[in-house]
C-alpha positions as CSV (number, residue, x, y, z in Angstrom):
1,X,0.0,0.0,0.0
2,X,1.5,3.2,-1.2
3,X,2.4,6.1,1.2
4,X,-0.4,9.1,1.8
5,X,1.1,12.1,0.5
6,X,-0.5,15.6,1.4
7,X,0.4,19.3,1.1
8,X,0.1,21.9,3.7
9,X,1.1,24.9,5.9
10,X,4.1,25.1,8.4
11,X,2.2,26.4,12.0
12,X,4.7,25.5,14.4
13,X,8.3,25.3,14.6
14,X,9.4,25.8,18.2
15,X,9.7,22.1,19.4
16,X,12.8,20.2,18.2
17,X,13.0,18.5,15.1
18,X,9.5,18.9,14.7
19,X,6.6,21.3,12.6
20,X,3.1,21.2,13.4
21,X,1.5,21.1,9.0
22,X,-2.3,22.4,9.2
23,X,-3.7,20.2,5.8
24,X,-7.1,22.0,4.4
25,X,-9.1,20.0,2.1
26,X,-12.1,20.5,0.0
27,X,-15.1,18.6,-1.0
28,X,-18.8,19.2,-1.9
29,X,-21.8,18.7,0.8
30,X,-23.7,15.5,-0.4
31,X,-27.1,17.3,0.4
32,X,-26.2,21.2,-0.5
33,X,-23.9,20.8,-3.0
34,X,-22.2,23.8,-1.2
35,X,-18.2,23.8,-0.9
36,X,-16.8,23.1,2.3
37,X,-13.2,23.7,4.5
38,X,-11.9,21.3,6.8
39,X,-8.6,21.7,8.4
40,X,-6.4,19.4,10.5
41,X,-2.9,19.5,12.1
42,X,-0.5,17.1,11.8
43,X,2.7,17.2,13.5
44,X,5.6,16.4,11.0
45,X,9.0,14.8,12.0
46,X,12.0,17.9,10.1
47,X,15.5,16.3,11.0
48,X,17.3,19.8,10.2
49,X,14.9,22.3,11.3
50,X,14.9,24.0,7.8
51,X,11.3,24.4,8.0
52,X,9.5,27.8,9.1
53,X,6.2,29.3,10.1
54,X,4.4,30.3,6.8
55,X,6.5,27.8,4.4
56,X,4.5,25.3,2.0
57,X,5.5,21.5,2.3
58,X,4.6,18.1,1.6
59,X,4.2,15.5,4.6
60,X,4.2,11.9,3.9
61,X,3.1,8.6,6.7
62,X,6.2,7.1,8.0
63,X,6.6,4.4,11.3
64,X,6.1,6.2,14.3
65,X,8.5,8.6,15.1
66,X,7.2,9.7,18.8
67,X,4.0,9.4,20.7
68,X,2.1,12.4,18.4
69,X,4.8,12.0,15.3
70,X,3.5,9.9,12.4
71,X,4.5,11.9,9.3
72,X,7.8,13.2,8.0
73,X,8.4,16.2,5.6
74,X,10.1,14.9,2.5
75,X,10.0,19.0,0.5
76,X,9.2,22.3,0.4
């Protein structure tokens, strides 16, 4: 089974080796056909710290990293 892959915003740098990535995805309500936002935070293991509040990346699953750490950033 392949990897998830998804693209969001950095929130959070100040723990180590770690960014907090708030994903926002779109879809259509089944009964109002009406467009509608959902957000949710992921917290992304970044070996380097390169990473900074306000930059663009893509997470992807990996093993578990730490107790709340599931995903990694693999680029900007």
């Amino acid at each position: 089974m392949p990897k998830r892959i998804l693209q969001g915003t950095v929130t959070s740098d100040q723990n180590a080796q770690t960014v907090t990535v708030l994903v926002e995805r779109r879809f259509k309500h089944p009964l109002l056909q009406k467009t509608v936002r959902k957000s949710k935070k992921y917290r992304a293991h970044d070996e380097n710290d390169t990473f900074k509040v306000g930059d663009t990346v893509r997470i992807q699953e990996c093993a578990p990293k730490s107790k709340t750490k599931r995903w990694e950033v693999i680029t900007a």
